[in-house]
N, C-alpha and C positions, 0 to 999 in steps of 0.2 A: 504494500500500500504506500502512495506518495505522500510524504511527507513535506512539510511548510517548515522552515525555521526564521523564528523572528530574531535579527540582530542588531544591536545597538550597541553605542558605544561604549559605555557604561549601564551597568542594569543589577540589581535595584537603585534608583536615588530618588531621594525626597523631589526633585523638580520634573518629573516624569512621570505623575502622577494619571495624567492624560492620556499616555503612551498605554504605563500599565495596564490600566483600566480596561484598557480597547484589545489589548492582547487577551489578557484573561475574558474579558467577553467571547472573543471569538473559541477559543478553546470550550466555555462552558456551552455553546452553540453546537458544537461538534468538531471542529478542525483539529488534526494530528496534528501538532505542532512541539514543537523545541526551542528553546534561546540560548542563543549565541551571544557574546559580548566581547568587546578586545579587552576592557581593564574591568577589574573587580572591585568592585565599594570598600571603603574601607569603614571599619565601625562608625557608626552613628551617621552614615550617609545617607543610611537608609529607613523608613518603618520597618519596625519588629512586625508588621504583619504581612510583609514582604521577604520573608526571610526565608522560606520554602523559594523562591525564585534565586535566592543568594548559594544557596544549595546543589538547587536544579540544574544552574547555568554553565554552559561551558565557555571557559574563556583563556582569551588566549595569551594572559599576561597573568600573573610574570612571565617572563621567556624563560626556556629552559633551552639552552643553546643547542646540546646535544639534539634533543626532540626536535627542535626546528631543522637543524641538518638533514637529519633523518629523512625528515616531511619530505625537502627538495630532494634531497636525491631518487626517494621513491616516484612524487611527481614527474619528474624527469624519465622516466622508466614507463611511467604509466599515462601520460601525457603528453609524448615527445612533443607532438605539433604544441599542443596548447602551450607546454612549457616557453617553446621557442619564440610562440606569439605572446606570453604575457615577459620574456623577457625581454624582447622589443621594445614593450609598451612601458616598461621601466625607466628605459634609454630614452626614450623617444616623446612622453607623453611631460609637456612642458607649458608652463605662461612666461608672463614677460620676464619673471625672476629668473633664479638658476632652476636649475633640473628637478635638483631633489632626490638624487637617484640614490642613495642611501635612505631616504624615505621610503621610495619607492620598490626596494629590496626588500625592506623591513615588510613592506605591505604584500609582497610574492611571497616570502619567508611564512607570515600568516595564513595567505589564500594555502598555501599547500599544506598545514597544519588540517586548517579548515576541509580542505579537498577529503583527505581522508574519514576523517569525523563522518561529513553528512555524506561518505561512500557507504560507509559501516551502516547510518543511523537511514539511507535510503530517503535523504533530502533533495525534492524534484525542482523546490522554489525555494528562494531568501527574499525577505520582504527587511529591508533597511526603514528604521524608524532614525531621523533627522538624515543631512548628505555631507556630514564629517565624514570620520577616520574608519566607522564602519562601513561605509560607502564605497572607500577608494578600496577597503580590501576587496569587498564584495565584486569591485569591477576589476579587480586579477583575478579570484577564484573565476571571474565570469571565463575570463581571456583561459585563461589556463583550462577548465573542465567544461566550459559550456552551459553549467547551471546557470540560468536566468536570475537576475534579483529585479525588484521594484523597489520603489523608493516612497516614504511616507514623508512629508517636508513639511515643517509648522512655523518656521517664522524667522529661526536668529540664522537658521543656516541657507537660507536664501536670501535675506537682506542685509546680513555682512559680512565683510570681508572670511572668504571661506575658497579654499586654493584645489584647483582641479573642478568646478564646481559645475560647468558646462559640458566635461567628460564624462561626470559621474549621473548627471539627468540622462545624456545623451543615450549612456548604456544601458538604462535602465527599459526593461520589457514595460512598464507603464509607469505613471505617476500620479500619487493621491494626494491633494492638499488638500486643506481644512477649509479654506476659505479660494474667491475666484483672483483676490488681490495677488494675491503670490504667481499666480500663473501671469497674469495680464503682466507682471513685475518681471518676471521671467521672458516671455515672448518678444518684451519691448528691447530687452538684455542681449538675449540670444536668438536673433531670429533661426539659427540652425537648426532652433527645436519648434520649428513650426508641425514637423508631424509626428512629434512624438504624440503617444498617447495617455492625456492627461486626463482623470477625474477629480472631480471636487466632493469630497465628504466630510463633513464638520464634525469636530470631536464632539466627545457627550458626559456626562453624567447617569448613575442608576439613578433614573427620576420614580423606580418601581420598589428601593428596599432602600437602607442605608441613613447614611446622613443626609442624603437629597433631596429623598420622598416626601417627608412630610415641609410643608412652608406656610409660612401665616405672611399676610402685607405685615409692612412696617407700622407698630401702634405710632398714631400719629399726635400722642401725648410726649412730653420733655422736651428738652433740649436735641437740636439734633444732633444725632450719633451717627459721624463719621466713620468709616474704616477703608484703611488702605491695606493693602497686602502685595509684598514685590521686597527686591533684595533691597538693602541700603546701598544700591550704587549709582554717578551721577548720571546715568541714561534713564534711571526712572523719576529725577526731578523733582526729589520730595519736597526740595525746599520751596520749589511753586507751591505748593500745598499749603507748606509751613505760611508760607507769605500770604496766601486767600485768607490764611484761618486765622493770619493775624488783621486780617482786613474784617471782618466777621464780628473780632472780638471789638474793633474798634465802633462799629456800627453798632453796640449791643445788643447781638442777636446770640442767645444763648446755645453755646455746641459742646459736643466731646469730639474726639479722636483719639483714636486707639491706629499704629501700626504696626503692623506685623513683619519681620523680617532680620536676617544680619547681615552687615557686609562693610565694608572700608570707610562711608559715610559718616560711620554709627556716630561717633565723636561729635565730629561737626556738625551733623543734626541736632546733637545734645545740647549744644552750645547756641545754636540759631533758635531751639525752644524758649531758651530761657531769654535771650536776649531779645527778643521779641516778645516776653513776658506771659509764654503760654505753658508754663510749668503746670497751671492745675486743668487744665484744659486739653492737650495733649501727651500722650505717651506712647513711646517704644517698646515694644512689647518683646521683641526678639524671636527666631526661631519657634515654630511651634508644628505639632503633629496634623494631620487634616483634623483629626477629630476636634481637636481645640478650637483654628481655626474655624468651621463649622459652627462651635457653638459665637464664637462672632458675630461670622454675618447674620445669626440669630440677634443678637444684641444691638449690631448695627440699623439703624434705617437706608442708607445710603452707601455705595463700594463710589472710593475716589480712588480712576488714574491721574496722575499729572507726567507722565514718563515722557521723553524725548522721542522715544522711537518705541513700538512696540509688534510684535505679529498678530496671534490672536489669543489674547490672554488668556489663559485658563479660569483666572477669576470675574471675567466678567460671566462662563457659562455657570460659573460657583454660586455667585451672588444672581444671577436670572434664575437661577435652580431654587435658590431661597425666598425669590419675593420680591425681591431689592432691586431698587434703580440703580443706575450707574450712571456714572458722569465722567467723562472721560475724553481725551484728546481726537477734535477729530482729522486722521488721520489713517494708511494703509490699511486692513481689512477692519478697523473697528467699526463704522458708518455701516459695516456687512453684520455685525453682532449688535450693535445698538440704534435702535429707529430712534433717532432725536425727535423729543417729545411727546412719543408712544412707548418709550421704555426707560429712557433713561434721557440725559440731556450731554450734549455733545458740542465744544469750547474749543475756541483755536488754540492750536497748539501757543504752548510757551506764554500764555497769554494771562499772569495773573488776574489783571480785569475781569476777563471773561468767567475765569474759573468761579473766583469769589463771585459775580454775579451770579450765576448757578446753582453755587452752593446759597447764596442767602434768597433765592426766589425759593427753595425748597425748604429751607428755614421759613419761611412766613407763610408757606402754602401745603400742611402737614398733609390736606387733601391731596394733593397732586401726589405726593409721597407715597400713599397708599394705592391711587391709579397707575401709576409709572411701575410699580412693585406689581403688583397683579398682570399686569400684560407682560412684562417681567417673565412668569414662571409660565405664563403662556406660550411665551416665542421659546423658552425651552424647552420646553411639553413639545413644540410641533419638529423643533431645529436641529436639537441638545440632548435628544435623546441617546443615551449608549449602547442599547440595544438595538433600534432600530438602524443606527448606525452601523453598529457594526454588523448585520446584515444585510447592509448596501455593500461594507468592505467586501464580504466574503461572497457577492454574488458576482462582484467584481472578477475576484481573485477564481474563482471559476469559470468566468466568461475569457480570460484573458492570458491562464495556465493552463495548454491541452492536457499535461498530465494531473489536473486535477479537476477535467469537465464533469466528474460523478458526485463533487464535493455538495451535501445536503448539509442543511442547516438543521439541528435538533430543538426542539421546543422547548423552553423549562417552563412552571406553569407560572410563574411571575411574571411572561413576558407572550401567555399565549394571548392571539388574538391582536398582535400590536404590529400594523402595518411596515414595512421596510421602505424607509421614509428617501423622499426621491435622492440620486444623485447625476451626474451631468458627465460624457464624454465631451472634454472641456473645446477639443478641437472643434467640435460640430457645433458647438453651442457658441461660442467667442463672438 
C-alpha cells in the first residue's frame, strides 16, 4: 500500500500548530502517512501533547557521518542515473550569490539517507509543509529516486528572503497555499511558474471538539480587553500598539491589554510601557501553551495585529474561532481573512492614527463588538474549518498522486455529515 510522508523542517514546535493540526486531521481521516523532519526539537520547543510525534518522527539530524556515507554510496548503486542527475543539480542549481555547493551536498547526503527510509517504509509521495530546508532536500530525493513531493506554503517562506525558492515551487508535482495572496505574490515573482499546478486551501481549526468548539461574543460590559498574541520581535510592531493604547489612555477610554509572547523586544517593550505610563493597563505575559492562550481570547473582547508584515496569521483563525473581532493591518492575504467591518476592522499599515481610531470606535460601540464577534465565528464555521479542510487537502492529494487515486477519506462521527468545503485549481481560476 502507498504511503504519504509528511516533512518538515522541524516537527514538533510550538509555532506549527496549524501544520500539526492538519496533518493529524488527515491521518485520523484515513491517510497512511509518516513524518519526516531534518532537525529535532529540543526540550521545551514543543507541547507535551505532541510528544508521541517527537517519538514517531524520523529525522535526519544529528548527522551521523558514517550513516550518511553509507546512504551515498548505496544511492549511487541503486540510483546511478538519479545519482548522477541530482549530482549535477548540486553543481549547477544557483542564484545571484555563490553556489552553495556544500549546502547543497549536505542536502544529496540527506535525500539519500531519506531515499532508503521511505524504500523500506514504501513512500509513493512527500508533501513539504513550508519551502525551506525541507524543500531543497525533498527536491534531490526528487532528482535522485523520482519520488514526487508537493509543497504546503503559509506565508514567511514565500514573502522572504528564502534561497533556491523558485526551484523548489518549480519541482514540486503541485502547490497548496492557504490563502490566493501568496500565489498572485508568487506568479507576479516568477512568471516561470505560470503552469505549475496551484490550489488554494485555508488552514483551520477543530471548530467540532476542543478548545475551539465552544464561543460566546465578547460580553460587551468593562473596559475593553485587548489581546495581542505574536513573538516580541520588531516585524510584529508592538510598539504601534503600545503607542494606540497610549492614545486610548489619553482620550479616557477605559482598556486592558494583555500580550502574549517572547522574543528580543521583551526589554524595550518593558520600558516603552512604562514610559508611556501604561504599567497598570498593559502586560507581557510571555510564552504560553495553546490551552492558556485559548483561555484568553476567552477573556479578551478584541485580537490586535499591529505587525509590519504578516502571511496568514494563525490567530486571526484562533480568535474568528472564539467570537472575536480582529483589527489588524491591512495588508497581503489579511483583507482574505478579515471583511473590514463585517468581522473585524482593518487600519493602514504602520498607521498609529488609524489603529487607535479603531481601537476607540470599538471602545464606545460594545454593540458593534458583539456583531463583528458573531460573524466572526461565522466566517470560520464556513472558511476555518479543519476538517473540512483537510478533506479538500486529501481529495487533492488523490486527484493529483496516480499512486494514490484509491485514497478514501474515513468518517469519525464528530465530523459526519460536514461538507468538504470548496477549494480552487488556482491556474484556472487566477
Amino acid at each position: 500500500m502507498a504511503r504519504v510522508a509528511y516533512f518538515f523542517s522541524t516537527l514538533p514546535t510550538l509555532s506549527e500548530t496549524l501544520a500539526i493540526s492538519q496533518v493529524r486531521a488527515t491521518r485520523s481521516l484515513g491517510l497512511d502517512c509518516l513524518w519526516l523532519a531534518n532537525r529535532r526539537p529540543r526540550p521545551g520547543e514543543f507541547h507535551p501533547d505532541d510528544q508521541d510525534l517527537a517519538e514517531t518522527t524520523f529525522y535526519l539530524t544529528p548527522v551521523k557521518p558514517l550513516l550518511y556515507a553509507r546512504a551515498l554510496g548505496w544511492a549511487s548503486r541503486r540510483f546511478p542515473r538519479g545519482f548522477r542527475q541530482a549530482w549535477r543539480l548540486a553543481f549547477t542549481l544557483r542564484e545571484e550569490a555563490e553556489a552553495q555547493i556544500l549546502r547543497h551536498l549536505a542536502h544529496l547526503a540527506g535525500a539519500a539517507v531519506l531515499a532508503r527510509y521511505c524504500q523500506q517504509q514504501q513512500v509513493a509521495h512527500i508533501h513539504v509543509h513550508y519551502a525551506f530546508g525541507a524543500a531543497e532536500v525533498a527536491l534531490f530525493l526528487h532528482a535522485l529516486t523520482g519520488i514526487p513531493y508537493s509543497l504546503s506554503i503559509h506565508g514567511s517562506d514565500v514573502l522572504l528572503a528564502n534561497p533556491f525558492l523558485e526551484a523548489k515551487l518549480a519541482g514540486a508535482r503541485f502547490v497548496i497555499s492557504n490563502c490566493h495572496y501568496h500565489l498572485q505574490h508568487l506568479l507576479r515573482r516568477f512568471p516561470s511558474l505560470a503552469n505549475q499546478r496551484f490550489f488554494v486551501v485555508p488552514g483551520g481549526v477543530d471548530l467540532q471538539r476542543g478548545l475551539w468548539a465552544s464561543s460566546t461574543p465578547p460580553a460587551p460590559a468593562g473596559p475593553l480587553r485587548l489581546l495581542l498574541v505574536g513573538r516580541l520581535t520588531p516585524v510584529k510592531a508592538i510598539d504601534l500598539l503600545l503607542e494606540a493604547c497610549a492614545r486610548l489612555h489619553n482620550l479616557q477610554l477605559p482598556f486592558l491589554c494583555r500580550i502574549v509572547g517572547e522574543g528580543p523586544e521583551k526589554h524595550r517593550l518593558q520600558q516603552l510601557i512604562q514610559r508611556l505610563g501604561l504599567g497598570e493597563r498593559v502586560q507581557l505575559l510571555g510564552a504560553l501553551f495553546q490551552d492558556e492562550v485559548a483561555r484568553l481570547y476567552d477573556w479578551s473582547q478584541v485580537l490586535v495585529l499591529s505587525s509590519r508584515s504578516e502571511g496568514t496569521p494563525m490567530t486571526i483563525i484562533e480568535a474568528m474561532a472564539k467570537a472575536r473581532p480582529v483589527v489588524a493591518p491591512r495588508f497581503t492575504a489579511i483583507p482574505e481573512m478579515v471583511e473590514d467591518g463585517q468581522t473585524g476592522l482593518l487600519f493602514e499599515p504602520g498607521s498609529v492614527t488609524d489603529l487607535a481610531a479603531k481601537l476607540a470606535r470599538l471602545a464606545s460601540d460594545p454593540e458593534l463588538r458583539v456583531k463583528l464577534g458573531t460573524a466572526a465565528r461565522q466566517q470560520a464555521a464556513a472558511k476555518f474549518d479543519l476538517w473540512a479542510n483537510a478533506r479538500a487537502f486529501l481529495t487533492i492529494l488523490a486527484r493529483e498522486v496516480p499512486a494514490l487515486s484509491r485514497l478514501q477519506c474515513s468518517e469519525e462521527p464528530h465530523a459526519c455529515g460536514h461538507k468538504v468545503s470548496p477549494f480552487s485549481h488556482y491556474a484556472l481560476s487566477r
